[in-house]
SERO-4910 file (N, C-alpha, C, O; in steps of 0.05 Angstrom, whole numbers):
BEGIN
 pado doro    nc1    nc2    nc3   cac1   cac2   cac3    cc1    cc2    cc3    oc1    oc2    oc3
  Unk    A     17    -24      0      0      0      0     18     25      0     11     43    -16
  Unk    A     41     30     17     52     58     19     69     59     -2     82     79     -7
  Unk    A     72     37    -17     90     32    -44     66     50    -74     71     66    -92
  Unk    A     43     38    -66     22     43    -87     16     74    -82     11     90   -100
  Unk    A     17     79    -55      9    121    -50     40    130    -55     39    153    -65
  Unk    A     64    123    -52     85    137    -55     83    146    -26     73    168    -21
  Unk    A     92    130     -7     78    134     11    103    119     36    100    120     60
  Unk    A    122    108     24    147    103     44    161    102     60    167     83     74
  Unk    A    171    132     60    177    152     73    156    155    104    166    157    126
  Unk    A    136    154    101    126    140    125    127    119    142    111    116    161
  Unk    A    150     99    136    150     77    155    123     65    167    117     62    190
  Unk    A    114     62    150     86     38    167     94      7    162     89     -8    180
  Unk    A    103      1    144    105    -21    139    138    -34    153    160    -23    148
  Unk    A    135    -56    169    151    -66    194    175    -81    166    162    -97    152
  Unk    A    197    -80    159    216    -91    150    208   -125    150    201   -139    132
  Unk    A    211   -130    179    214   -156    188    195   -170    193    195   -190    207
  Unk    A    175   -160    182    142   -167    185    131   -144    171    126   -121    180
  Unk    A    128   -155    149    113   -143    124     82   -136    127     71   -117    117
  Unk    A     71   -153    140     49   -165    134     31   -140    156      7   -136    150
  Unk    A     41   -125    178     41   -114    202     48    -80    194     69    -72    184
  Unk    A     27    -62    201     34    -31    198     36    -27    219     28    -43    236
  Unk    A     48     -6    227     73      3    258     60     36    247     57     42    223
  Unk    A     54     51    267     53     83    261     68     92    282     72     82    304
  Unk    A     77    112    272     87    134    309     78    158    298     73    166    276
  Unk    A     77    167    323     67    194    325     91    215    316     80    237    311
  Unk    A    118    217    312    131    220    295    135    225    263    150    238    249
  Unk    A    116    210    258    118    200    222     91    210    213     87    217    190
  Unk    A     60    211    245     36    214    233     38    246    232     31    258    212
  Unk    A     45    258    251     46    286    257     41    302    233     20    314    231
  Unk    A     63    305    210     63    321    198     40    321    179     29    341    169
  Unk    A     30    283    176      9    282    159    -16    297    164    -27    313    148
  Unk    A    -28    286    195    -45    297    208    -51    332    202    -70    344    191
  Unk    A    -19    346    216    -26    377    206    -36    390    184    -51    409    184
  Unk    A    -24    372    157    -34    372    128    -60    368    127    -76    383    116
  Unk    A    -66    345    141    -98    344    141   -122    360    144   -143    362    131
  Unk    A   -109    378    172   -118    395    184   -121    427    171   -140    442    170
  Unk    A   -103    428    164    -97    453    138   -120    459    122   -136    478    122
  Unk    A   -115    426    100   -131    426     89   -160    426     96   -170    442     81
  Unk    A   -172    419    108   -196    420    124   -201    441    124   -219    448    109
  Unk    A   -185    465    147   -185    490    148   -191    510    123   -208    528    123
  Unk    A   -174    505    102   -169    516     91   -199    523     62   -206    542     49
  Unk    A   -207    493     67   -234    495     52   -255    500     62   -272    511     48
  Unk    A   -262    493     96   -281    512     99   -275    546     99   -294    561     98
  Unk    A   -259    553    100   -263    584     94   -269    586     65   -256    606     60
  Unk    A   -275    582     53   -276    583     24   -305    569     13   -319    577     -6
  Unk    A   -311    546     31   -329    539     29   -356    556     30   -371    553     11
  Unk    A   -360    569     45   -384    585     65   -387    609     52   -402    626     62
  Unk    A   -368    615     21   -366    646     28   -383    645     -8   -382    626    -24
  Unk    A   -396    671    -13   -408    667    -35   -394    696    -46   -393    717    -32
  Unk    A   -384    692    -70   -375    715    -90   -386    726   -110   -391    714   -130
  Unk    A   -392    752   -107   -408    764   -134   -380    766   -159   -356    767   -157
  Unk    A   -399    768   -182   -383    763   -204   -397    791   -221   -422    793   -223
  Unk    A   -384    806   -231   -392    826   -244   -389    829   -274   -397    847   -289
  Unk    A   -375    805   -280   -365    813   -313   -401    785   -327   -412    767   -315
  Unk    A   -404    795   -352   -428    794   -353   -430    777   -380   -453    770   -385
  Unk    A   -406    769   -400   -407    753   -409   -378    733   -425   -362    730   -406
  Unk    A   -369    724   -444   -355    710   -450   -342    697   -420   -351    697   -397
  Unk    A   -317    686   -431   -300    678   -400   -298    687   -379   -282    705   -372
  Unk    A   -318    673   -363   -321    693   -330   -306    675   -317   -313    652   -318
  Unk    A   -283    682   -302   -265    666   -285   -284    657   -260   -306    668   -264
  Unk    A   -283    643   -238   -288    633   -218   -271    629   -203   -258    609   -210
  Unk    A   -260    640   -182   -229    637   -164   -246    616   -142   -264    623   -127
  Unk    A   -233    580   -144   -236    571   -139   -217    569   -102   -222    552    -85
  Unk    A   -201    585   -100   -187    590    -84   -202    612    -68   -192    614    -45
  Unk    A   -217    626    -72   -230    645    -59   -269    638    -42   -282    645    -22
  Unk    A   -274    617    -67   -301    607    -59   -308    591    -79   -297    592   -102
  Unk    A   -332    568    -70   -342    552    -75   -373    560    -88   -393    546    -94
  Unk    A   -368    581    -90   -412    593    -97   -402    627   -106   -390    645    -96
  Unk    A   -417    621   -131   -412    647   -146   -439    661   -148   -458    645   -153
  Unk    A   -447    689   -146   -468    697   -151   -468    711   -175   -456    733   -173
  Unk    A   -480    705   -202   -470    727   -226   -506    735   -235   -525    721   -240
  Unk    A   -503    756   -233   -532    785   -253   -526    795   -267   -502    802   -266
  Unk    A   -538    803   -286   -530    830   -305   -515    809   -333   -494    817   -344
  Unk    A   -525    787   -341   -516    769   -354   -518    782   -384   -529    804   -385
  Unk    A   -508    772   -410   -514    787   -425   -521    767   -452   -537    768   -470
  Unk    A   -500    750   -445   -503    723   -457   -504    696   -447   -511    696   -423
  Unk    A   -498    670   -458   -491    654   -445   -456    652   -444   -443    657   -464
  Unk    A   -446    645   -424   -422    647   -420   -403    612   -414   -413    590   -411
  Unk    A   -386    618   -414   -359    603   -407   -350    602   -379   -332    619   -375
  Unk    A   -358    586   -355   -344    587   -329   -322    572   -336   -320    551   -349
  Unk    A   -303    592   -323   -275    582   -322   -260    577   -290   -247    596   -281
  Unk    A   -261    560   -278   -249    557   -255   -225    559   -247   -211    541   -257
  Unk    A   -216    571   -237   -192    579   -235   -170    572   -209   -175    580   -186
  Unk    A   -157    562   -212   -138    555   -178   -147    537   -163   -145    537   -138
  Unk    A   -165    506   -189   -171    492   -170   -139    469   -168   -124    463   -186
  Unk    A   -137    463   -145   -116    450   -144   -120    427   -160   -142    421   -169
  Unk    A    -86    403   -167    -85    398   -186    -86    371   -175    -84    351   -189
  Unk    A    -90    368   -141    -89    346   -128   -116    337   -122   -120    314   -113
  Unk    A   -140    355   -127   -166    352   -125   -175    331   -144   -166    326   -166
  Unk    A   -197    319   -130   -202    295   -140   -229    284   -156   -236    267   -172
  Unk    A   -243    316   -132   -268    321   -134   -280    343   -126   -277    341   -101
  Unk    A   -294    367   -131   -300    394   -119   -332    396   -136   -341    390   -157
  Unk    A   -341    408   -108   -369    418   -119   -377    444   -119   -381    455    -97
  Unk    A   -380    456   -142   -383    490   -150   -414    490   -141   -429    471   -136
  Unk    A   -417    516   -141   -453    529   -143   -450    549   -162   -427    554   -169
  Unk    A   -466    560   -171   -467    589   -194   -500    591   -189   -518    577   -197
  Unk    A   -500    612   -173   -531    620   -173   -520    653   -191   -501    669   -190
  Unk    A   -548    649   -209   -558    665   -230   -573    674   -224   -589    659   -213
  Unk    A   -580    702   -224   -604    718   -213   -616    730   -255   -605    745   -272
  Unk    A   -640    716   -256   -640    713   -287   -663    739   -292   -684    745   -282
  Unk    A   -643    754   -318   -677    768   -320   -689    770   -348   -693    746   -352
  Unk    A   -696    781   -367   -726    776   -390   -716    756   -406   -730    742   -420
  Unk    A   -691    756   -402   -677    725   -428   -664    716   -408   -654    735   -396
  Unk    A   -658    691   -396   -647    680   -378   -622    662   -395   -629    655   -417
  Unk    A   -598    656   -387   -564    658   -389   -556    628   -376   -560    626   -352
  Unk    A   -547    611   -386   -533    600   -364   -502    591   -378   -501    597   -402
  Unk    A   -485    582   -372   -456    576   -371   -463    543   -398   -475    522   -395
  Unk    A   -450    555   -420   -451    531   -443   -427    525   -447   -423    522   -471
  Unk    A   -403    520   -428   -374    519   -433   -363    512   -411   -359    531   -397
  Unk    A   -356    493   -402   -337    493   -376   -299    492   -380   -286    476   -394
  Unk    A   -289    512   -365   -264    501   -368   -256    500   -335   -271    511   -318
  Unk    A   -226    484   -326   -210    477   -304   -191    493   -307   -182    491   -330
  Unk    A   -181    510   -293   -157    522   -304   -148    529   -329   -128    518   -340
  Unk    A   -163    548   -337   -164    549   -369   -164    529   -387   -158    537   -410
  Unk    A   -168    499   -386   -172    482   -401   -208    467   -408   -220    453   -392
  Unk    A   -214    473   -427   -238    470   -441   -244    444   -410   -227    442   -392
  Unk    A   -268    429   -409   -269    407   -409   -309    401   -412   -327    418   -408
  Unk    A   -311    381   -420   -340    374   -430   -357    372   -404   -353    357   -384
  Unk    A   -378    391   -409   -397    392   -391   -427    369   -385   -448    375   -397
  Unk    A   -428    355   -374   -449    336   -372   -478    341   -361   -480    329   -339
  Unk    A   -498    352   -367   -519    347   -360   -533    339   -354   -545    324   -370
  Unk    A   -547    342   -321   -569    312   -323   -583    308   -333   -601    324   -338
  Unk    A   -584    274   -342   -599    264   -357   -594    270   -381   -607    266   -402
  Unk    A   -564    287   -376   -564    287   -421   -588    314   -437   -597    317   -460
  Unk    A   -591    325   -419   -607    349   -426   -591    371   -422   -585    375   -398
  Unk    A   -582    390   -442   -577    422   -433   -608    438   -430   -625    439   -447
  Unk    A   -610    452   -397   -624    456   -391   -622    480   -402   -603    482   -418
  Unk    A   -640    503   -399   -652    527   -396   -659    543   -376   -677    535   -361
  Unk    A   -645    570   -372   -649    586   -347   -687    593   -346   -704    589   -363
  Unk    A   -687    602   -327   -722    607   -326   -725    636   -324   -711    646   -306
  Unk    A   -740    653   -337   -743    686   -337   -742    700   -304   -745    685   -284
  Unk    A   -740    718   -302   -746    726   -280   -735    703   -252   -754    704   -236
  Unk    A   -722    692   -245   -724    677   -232   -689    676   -223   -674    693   -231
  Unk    A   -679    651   -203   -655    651   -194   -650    623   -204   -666    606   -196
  Unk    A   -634    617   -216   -623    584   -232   -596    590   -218   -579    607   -221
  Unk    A   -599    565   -198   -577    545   -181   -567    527   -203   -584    516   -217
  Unk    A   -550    524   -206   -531    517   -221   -503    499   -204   -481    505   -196
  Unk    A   -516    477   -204   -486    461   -186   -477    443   -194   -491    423   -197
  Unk    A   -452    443   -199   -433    428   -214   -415    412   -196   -406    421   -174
  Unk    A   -408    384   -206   -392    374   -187   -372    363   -211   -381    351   -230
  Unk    A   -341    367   -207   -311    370   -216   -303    342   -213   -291    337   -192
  Unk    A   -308    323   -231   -289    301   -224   -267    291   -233   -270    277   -253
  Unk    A   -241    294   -224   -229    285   -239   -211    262   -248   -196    249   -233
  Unk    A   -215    259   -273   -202    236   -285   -166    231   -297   -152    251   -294
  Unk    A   -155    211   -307   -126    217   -316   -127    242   -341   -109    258   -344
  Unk    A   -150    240   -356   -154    265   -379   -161    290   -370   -163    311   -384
  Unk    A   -164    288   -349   -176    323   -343   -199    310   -329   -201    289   -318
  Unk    A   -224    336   -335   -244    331   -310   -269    321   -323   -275    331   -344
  Unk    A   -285    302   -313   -311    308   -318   -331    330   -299   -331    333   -275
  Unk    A   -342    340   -312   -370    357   -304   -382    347   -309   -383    333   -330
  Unk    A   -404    348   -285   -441    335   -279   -449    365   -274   -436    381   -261
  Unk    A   -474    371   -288   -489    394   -285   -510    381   -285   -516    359   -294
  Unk    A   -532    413   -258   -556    404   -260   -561    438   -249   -547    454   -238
  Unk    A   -590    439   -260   -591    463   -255   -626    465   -234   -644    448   -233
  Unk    A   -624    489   -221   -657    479   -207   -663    516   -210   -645    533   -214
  Unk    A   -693    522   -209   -697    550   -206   -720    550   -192   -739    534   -192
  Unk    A   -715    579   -175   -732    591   -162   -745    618   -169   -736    639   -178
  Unk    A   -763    611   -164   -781    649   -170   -777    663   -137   -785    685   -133
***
C-alpha cells in the first residue's frame, strides 16, 4: 500500500514483518497537520459566496476564494472558467446562482484552469435558465487521468 500512494517515507510497513503496519506519532504528525490545513483551509472558502460582475464571455471563478458564485447583469450565455482549482483535487463541488432576467443565461462551456473540459448534463439534457427567476446551477468536478468530468444540474426559483 505505501509503495502504491508513494507513501514510504512514512514507515508503516515493519521490514521484518511485512504483513504488520507500525505508526508513530513522529511519522503521523506532519500528515495529520496537512490534514488539518486542508480542512481549514476549505471551509473558509467553502461558506463564502462571490459576486461576479463581468457579464459575459469567460467569466473566471477563483476557486481558491469560494465555492458559490453569484453572477446578474448576464448578457449572454457564458464560459465558467475555474480557476486555482488544485491539481491534487479529485473532486470539488461548485454552485453558480444566476439571478436571471427577461432572457435567462446559463454557462454553455466549462473550463478547469483554463482548459476546455465537456460539460455533462443531467440526464443528457442542456437545460434552460427560467425568466425572472434565480437558476442554481451546481456542478460537481471530477477528476479523471484526462482532465475533469463535469455533472451539471440546474434547479430554479421564483
Amino acid at each position: 500500500v505505501s509503495e502504491k500512494f508513494n507513501a514510504q517515507w512514512l514507515g508503516l510497513v515493519l521490514k521484518n514483518n511485512p504483513e504488520r503496519l507500525e505508526a508513530s506519532p513522529g511519522k503521523l504528525l506532519p500528515v495529520i497537520i496537512k490534514a488539518i490545513q486542508e480542512i481549514e483551509d476549505d471551509r473558509g472558502t467553502s461558506n463564502k459566496i462571490v459576486k461576479l460582475t463581468q457579464s459575459s464571455g469567460l467569466i473566471d471563478h477563483d476557486y481558491s476564494q469560494a465555492r458559490t458564485w453569484f453572477l446578474d447583469n448576464l448578457t449572454s450565455d457564458f464560459t465558467a472558467n475555474f480557476i486555482n482549482v488544485p491539481k491534487e483535487n479529485e473532486i470539488g463541488k461548485v454552485t453558480l446562482m444566476i439571478k436571471q432576467g427577461s432572457i435567462p443565461f446559463i454557462p454553455n462551456a466549462v473550463e478547469v484552469n483554463n482548459v476546455y473540459q465537456t460539460l455533462n448534463w443531467k440526464d443528457g439534457v442542456t437545460p434552460t435558465g427560467r425568466t425572472n427567476s434565480i437558476d442554481v446551477i451546481e456542478l460537481t468536478l471530477l477528476k479523471s487521468e484526462f482532465g475533469y468530468n463535469i455533472l451539471g444540474e440546474l434547479k430554479s426559483f421564483l
